[in-house]
mmCIF entry with sequence, helices, sheets and N, C-alpha, C, O atoms, coordinates in Angstrom:
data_MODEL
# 
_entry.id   MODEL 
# 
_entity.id                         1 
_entity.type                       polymer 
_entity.pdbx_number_of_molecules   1 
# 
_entity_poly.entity_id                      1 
_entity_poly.type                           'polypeptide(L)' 
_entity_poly.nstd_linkage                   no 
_entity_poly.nstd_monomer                   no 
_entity_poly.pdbx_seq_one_letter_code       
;(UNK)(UNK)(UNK)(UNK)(UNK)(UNK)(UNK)(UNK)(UNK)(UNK)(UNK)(UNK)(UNK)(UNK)(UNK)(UNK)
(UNK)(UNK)(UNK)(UNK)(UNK)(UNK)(UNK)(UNK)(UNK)(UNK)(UNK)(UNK)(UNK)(UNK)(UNK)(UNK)
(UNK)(UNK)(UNK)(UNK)(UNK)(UNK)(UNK)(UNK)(UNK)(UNK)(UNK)(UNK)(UNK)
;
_entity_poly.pdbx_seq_one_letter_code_can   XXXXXXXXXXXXXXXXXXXXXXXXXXXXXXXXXXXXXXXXXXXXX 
_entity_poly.pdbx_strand_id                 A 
# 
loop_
_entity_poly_seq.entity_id 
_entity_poly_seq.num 
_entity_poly_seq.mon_id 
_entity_poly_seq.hetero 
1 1  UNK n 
1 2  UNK n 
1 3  UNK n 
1 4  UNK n 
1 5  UNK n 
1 6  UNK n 
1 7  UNK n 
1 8  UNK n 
1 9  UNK n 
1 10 UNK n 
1 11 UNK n 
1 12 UNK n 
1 13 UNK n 
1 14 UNK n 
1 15 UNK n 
1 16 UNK n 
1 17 UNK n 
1 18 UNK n 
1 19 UNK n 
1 20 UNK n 
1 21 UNK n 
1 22 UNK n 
1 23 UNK n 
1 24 UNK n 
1 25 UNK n 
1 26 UNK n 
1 27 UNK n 
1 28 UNK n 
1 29 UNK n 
1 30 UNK n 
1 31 UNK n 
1 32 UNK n 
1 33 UNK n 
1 34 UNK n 
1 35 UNK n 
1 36 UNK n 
1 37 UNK n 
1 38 UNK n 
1 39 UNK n 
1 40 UNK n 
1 41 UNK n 
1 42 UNK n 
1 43 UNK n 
1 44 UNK n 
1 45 UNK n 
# 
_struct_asym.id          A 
_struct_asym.entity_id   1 
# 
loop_
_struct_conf.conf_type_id 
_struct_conf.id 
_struct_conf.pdbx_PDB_helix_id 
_struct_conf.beg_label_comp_id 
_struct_conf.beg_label_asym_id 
_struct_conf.beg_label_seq_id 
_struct_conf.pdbx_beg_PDB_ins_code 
_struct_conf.end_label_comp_id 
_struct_conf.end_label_asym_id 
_struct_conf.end_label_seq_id 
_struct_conf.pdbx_end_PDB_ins_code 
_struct_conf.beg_auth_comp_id 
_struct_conf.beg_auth_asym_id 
_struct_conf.beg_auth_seq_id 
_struct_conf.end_auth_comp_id 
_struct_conf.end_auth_asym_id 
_struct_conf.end_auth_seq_id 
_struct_conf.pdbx_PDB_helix_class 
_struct_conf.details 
_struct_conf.pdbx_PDB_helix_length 
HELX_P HELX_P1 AA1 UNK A 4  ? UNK A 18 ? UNK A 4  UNK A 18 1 ? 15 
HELX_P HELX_P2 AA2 UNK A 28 ? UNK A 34 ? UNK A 28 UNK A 34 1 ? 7  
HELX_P HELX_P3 AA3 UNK A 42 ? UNK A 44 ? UNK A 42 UNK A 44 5 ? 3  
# 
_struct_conf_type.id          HELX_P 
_struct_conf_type.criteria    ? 
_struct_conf_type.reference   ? 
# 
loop_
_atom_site.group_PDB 
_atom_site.id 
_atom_site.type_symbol 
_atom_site.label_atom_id 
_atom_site.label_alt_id 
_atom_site.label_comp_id 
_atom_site.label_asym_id 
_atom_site.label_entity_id 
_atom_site.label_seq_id 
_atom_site.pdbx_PDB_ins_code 
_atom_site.Cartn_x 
_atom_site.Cartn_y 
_atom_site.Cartn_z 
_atom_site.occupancy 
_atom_site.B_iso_or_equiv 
_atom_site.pdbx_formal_charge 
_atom_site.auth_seq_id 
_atom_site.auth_comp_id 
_atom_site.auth_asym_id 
_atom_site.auth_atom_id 
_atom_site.pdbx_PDB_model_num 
ATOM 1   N N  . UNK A 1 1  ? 23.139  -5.786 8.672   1.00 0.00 ? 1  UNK A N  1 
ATOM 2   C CA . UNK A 1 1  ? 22.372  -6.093 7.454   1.00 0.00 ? 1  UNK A CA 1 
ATOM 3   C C  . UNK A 1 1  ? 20.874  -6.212 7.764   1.00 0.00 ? 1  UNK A C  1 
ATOM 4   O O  . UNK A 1 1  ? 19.922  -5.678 7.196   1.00 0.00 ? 1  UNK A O  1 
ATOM 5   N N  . UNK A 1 2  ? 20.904  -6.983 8.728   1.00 0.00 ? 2  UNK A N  1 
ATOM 6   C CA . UNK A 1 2  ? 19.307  -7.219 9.286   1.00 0.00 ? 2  UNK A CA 1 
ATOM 7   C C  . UNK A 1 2  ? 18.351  -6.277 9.663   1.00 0.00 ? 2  UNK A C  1 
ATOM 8   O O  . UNK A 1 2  ? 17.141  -6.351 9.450   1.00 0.00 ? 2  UNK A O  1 
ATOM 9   N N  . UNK A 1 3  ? 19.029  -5.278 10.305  1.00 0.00 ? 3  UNK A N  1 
ATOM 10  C CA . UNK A 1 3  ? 18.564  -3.693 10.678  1.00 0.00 ? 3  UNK A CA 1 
ATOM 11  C C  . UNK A 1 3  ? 18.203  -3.213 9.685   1.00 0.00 ? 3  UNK A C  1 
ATOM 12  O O  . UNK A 1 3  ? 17.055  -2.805 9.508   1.00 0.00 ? 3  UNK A O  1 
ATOM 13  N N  . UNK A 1 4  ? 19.395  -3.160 8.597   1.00 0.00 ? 4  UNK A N  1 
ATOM 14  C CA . UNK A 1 4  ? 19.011  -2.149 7.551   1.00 0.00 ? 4  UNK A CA 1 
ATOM 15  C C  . UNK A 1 4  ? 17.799  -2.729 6.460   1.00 0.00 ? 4  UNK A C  1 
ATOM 16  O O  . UNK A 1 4  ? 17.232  -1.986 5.659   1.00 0.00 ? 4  UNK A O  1 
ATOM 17  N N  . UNK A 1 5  ? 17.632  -3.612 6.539   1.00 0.00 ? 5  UNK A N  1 
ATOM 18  C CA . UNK A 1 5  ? 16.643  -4.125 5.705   1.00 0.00 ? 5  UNK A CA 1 
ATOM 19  C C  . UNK A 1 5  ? 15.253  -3.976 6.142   1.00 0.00 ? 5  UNK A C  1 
ATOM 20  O O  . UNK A 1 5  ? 14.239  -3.927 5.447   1.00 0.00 ? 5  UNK A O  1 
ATOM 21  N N  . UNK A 1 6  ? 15.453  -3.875 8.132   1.00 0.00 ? 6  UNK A N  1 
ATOM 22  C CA . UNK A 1 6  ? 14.316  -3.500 9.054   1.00 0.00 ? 6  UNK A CA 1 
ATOM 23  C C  . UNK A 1 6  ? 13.508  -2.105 7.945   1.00 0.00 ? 6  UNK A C  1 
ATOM 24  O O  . UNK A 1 6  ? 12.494  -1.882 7.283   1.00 0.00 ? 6  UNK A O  1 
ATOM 25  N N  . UNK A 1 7  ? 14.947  -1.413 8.402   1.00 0.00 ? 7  UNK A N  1 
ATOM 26  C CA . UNK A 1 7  ? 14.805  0.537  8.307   1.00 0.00 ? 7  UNK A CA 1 
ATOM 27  C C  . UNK A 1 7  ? 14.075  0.431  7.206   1.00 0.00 ? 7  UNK A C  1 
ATOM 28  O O  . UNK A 1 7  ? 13.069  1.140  7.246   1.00 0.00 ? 7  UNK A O  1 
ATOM 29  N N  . UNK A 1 8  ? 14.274  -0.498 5.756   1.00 0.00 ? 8  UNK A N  1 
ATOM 30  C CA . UNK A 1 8  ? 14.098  0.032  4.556   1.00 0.00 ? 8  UNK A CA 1 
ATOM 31  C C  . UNK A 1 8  ? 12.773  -0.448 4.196   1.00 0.00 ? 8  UNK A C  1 
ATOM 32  O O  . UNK A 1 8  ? 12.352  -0.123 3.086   1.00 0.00 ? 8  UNK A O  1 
ATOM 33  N N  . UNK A 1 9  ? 11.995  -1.218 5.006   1.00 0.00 ? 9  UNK A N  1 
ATOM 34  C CA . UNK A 1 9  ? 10.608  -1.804 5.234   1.00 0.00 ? 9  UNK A CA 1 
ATOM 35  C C  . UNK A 1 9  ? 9.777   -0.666 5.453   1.00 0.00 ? 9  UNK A C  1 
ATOM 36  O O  . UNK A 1 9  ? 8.844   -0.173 4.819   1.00 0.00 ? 9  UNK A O  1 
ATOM 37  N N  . UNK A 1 10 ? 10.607  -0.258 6.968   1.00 0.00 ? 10 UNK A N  1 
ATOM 38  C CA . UNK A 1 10 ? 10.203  0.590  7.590   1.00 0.00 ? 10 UNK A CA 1 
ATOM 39  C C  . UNK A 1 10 ? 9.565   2.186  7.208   1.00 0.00 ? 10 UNK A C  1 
ATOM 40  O O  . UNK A 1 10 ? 8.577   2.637  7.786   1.00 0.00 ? 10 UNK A O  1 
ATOM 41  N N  . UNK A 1 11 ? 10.233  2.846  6.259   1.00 0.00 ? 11 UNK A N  1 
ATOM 42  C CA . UNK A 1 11 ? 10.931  3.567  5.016   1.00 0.00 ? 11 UNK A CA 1 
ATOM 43  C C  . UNK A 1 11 ? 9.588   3.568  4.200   1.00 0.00 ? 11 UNK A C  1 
ATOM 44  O O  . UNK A 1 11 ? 8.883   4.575  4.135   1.00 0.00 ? 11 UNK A O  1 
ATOM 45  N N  . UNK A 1 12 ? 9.271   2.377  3.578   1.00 0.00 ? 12 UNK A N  1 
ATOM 46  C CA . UNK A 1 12 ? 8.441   1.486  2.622   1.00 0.00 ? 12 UNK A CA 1 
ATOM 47  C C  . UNK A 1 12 ? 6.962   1.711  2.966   1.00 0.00 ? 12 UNK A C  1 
ATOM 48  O O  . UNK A 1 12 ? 6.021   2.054  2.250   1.00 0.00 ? 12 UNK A O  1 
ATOM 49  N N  . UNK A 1 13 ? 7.031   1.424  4.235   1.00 0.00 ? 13 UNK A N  1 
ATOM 50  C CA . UNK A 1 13 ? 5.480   1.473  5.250   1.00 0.00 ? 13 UNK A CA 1 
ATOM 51  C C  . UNK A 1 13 ? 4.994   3.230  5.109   1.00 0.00 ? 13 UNK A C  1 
ATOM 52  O O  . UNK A 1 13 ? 3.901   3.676  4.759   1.00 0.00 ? 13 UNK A O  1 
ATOM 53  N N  . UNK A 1 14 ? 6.168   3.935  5.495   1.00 0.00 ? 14 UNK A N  1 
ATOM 54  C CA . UNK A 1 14 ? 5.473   5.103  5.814   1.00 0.00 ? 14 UNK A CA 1 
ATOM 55  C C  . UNK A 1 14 ? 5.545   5.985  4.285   1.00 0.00 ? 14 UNK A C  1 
ATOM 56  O O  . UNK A 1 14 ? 5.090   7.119  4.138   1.00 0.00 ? 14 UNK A O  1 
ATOM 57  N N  . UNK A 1 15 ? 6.129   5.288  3.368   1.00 0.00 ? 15 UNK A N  1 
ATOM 58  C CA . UNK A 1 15 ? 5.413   6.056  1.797   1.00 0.00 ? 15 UNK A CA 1 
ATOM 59  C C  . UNK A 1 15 ? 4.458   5.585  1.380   1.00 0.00 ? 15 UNK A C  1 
ATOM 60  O O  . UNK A 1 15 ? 3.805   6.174  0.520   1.00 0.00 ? 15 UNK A O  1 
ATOM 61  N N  . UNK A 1 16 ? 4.103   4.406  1.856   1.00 0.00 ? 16 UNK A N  1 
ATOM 62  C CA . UNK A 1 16 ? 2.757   3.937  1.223   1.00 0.00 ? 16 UNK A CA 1 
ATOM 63  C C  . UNK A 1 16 ? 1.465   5.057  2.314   1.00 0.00 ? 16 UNK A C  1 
ATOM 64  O O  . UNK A 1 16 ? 0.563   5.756  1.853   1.00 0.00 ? 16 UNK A O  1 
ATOM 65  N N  . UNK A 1 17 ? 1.716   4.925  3.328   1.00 0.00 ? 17 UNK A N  1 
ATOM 66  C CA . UNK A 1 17 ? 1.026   6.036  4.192   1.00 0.00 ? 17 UNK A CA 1 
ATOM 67  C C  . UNK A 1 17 ? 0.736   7.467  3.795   1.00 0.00 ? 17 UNK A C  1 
ATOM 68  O O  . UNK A 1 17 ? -0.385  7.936  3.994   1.00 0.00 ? 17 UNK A O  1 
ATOM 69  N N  . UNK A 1 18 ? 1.714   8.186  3.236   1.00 0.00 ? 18 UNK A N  1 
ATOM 70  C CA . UNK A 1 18 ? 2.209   9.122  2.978   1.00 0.00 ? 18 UNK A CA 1 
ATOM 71  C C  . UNK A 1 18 ? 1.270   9.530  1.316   1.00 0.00 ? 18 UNK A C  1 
ATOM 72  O O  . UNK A 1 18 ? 0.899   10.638 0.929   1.00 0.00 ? 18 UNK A O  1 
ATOM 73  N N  . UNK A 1 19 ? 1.166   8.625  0.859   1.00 0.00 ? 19 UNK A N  1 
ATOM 74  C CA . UNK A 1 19 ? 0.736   8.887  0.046   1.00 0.00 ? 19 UNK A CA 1 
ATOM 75  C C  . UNK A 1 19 ? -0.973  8.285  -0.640  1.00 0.00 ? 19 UNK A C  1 
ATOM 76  O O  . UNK A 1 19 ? -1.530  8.074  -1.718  1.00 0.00 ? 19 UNK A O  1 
ATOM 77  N N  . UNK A 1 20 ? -1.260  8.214  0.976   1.00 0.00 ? 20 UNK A N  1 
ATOM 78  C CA . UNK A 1 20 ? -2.542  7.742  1.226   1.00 0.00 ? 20 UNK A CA 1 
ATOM 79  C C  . UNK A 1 20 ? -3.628  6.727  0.688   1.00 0.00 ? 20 UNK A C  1 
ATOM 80  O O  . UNK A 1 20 ? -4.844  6.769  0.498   1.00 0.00 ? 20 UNK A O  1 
ATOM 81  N N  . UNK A 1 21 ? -2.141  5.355  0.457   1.00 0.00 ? 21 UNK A N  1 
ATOM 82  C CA . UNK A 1 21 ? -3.043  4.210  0.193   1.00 0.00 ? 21 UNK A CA 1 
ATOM 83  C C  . UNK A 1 21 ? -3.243  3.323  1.842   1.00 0.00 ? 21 UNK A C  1 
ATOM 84  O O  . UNK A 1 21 ? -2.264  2.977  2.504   1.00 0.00 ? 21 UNK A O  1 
ATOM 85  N N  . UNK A 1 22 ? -4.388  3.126  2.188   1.00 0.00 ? 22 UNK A N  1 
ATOM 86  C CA . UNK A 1 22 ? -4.668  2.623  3.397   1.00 0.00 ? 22 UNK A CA 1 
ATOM 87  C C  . UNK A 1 22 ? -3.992  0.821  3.737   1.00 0.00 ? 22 UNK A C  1 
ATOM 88  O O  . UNK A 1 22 ? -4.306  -0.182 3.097   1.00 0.00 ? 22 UNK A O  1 
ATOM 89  N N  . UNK A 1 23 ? -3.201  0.878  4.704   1.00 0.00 ? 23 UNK A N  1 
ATOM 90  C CA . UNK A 1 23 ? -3.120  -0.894 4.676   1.00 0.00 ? 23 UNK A CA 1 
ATOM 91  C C  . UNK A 1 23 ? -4.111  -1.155 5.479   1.00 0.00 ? 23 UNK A C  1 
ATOM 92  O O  . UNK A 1 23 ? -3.984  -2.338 5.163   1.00 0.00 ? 23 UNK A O  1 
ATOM 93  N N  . UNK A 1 24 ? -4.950  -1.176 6.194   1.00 0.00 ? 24 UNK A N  1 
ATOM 94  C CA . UNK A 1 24 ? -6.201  -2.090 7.030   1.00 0.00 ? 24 UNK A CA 1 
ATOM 95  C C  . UNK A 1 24 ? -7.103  -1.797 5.780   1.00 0.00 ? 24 UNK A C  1 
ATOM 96  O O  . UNK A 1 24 ? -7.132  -0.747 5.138   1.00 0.00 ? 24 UNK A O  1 
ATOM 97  N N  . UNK A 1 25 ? -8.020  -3.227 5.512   1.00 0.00 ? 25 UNK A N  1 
ATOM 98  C CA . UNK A 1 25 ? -8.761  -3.244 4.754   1.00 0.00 ? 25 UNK A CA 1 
ATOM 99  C C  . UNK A 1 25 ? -10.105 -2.263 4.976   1.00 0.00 ? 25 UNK A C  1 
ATOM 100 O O  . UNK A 1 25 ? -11.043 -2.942 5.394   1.00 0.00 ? 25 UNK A O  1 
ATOM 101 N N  . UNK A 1 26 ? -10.362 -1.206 4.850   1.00 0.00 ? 26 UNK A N  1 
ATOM 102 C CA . UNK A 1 26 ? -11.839 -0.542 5.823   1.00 0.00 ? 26 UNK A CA 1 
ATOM 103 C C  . UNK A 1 26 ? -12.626 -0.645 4.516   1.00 0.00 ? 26 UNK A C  1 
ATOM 104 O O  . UNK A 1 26 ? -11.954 -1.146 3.613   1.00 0.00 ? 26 UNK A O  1 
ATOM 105 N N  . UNK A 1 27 ? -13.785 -0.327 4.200   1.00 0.00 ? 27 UNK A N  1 
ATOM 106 C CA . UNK A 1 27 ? -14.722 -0.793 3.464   1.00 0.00 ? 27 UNK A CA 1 
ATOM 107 C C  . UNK A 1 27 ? -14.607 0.401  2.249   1.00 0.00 ? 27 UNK A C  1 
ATOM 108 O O  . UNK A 1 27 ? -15.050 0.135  1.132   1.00 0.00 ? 27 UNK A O  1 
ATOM 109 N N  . UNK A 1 28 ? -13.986 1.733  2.527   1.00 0.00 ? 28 UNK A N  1 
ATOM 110 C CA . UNK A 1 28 ? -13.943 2.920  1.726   1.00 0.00 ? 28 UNK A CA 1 
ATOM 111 C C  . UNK A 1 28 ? -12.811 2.134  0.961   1.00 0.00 ? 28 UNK A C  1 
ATOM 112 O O  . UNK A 1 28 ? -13.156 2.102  -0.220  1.00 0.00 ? 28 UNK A O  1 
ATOM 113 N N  . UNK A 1 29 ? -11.911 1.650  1.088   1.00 0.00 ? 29 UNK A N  1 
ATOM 114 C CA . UNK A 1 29 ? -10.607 1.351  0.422   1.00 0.00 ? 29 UNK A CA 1 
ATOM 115 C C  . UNK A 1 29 ? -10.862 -0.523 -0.116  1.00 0.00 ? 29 UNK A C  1 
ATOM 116 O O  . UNK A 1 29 ? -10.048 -1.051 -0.873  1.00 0.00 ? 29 UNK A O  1 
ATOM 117 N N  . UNK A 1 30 ? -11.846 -1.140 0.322   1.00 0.00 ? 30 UNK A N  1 
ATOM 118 C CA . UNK A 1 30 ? -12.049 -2.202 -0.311  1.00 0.00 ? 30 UNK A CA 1 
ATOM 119 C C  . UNK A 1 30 ? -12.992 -1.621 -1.991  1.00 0.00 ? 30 UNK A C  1 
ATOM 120 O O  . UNK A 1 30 ? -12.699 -2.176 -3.050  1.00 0.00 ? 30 UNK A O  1 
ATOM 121 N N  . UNK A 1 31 ? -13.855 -0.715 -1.955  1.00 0.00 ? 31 UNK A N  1 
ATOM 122 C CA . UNK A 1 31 ? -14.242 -0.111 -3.230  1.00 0.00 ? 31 UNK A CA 1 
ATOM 123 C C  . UNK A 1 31 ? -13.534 0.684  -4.089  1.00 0.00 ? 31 UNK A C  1 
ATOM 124 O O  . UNK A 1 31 ? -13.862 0.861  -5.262  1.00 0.00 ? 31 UNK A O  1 
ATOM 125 N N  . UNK A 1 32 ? -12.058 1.436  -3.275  1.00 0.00 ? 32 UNK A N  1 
ATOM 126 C CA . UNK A 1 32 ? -11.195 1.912  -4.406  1.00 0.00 ? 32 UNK A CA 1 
ATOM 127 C C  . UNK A 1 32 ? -10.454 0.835  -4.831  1.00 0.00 ? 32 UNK A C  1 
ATOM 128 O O  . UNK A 1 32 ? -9.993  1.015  -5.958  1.00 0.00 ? 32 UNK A O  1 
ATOM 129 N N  . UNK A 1 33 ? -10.150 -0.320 -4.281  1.00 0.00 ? 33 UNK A N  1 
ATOM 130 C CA . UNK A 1 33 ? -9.338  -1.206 -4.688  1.00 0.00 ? 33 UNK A CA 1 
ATOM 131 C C  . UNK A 1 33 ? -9.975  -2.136 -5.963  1.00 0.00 ? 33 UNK A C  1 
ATOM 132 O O  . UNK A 1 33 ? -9.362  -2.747 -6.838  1.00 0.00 ? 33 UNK A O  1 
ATOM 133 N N  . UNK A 1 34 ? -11.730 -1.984 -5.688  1.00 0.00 ? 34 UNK A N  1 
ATOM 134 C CA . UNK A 1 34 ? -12.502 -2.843 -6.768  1.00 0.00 ? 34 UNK A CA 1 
ATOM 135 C C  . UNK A 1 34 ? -12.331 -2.088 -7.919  1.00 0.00 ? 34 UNK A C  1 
ATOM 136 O O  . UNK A 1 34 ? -12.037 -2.541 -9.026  1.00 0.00 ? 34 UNK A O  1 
ATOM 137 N N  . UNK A 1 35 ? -12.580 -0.585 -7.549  1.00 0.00 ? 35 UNK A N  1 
ATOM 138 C CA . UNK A 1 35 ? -12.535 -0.193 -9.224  1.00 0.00 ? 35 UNK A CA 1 
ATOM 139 C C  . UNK A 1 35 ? -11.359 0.067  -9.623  1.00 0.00 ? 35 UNK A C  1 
ATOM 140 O O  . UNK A 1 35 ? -11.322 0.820  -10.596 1.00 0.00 ? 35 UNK A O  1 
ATOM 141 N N  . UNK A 1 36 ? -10.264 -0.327 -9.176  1.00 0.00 ? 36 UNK A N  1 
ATOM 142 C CA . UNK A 1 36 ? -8.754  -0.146 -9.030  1.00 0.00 ? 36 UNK A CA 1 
ATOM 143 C C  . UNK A 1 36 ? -8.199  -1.856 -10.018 1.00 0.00 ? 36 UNK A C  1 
ATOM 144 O O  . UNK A 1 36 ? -7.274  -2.182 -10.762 1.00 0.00 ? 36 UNK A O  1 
ATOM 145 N N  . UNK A 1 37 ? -9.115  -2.344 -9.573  1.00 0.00 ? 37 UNK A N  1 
ATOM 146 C CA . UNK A 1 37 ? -8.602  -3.950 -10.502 1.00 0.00 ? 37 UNK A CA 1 
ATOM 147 C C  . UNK A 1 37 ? -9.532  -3.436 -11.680 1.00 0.00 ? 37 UNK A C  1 
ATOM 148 O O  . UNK A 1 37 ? -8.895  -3.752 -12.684 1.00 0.00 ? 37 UNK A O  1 
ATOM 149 N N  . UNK A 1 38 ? -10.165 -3.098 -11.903 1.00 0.00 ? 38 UNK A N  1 
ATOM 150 C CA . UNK A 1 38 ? -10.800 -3.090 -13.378 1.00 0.00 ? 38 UNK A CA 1 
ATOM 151 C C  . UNK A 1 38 ? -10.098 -2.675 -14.494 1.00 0.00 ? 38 UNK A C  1 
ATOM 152 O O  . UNK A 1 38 ? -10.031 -3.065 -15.659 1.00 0.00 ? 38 UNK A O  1 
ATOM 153 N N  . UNK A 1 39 ? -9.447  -1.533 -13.664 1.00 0.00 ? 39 UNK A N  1 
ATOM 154 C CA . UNK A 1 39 ? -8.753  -0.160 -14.700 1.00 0.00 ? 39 UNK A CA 1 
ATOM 155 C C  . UNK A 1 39 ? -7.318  -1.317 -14.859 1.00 0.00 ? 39 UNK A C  1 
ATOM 156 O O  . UNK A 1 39 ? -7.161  -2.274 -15.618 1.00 0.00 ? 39 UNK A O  1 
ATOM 157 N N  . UNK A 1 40 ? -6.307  -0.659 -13.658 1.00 0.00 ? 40 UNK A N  1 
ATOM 158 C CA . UNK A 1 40 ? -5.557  -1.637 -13.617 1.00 0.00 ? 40 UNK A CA 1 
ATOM 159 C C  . UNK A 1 40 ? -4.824  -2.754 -12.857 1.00 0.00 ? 40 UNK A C  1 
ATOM 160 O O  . UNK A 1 40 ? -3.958  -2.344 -12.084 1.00 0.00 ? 40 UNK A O  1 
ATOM 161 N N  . UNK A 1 41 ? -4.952  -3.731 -12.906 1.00 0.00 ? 41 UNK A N  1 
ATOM 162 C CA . UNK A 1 41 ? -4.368  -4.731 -11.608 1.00 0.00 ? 41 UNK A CA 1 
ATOM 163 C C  . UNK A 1 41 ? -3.012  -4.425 -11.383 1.00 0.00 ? 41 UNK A C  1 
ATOM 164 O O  . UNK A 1 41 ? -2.715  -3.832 -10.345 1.00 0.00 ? 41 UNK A O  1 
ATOM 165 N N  . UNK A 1 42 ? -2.126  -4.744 -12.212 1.00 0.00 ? 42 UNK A N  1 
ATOM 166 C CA . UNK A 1 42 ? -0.568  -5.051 -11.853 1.00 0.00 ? 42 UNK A CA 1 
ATOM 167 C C  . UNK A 1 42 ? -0.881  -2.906 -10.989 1.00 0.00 ? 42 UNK A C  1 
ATOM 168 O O  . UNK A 1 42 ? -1.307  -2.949 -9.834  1.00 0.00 ? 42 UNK A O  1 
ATOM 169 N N  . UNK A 1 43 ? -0.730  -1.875 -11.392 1.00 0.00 ? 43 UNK A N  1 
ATOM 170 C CA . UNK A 1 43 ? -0.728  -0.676 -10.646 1.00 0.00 ? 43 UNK A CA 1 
ATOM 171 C C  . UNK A 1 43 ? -0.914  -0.637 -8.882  1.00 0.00 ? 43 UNK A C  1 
ATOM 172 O O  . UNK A 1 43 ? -0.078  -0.111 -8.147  1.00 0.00 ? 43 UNK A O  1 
ATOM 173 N N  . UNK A 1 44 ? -2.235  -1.331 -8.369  1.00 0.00 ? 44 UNK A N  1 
ATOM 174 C CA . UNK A 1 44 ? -2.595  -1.403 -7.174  1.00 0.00 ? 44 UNK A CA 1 
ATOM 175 C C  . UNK A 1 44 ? -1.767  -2.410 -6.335  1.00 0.00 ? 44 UNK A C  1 
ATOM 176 O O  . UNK A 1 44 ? -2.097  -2.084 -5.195  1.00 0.00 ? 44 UNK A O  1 
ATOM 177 N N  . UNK A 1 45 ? -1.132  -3.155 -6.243  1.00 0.00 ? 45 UNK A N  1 
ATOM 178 C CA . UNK A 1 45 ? -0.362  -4.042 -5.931  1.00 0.00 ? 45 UNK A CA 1 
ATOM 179 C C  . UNK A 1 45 ? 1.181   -3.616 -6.016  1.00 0.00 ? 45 UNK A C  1 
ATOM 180 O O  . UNK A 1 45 ? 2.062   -4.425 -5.725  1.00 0.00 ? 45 UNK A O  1 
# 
């Protein structure tokens, strides 16, 4: 059970990658994220 919940994290990590939202905060992706709360919050999250 514990594994598979690993894998499905795991899974999770590399579509968010994949589809090129950045997880380290770098300063290019702290300004898409600002004009990203304006439009819409609940979306970016």
């Amino acid at each position: 059970m514990e594994r598979n919940m690993k894998a499905r994290s795991e899974k999770h990590r590399k579509d968010r990658k994949k589809h090129g939202r950045p997880l380290k905060k770098s300063p290019r992706a702290l300004k898409k994220r600002r004009r990203a709360l304006k439009s819409n919050t609940a979306g970016f999250f």
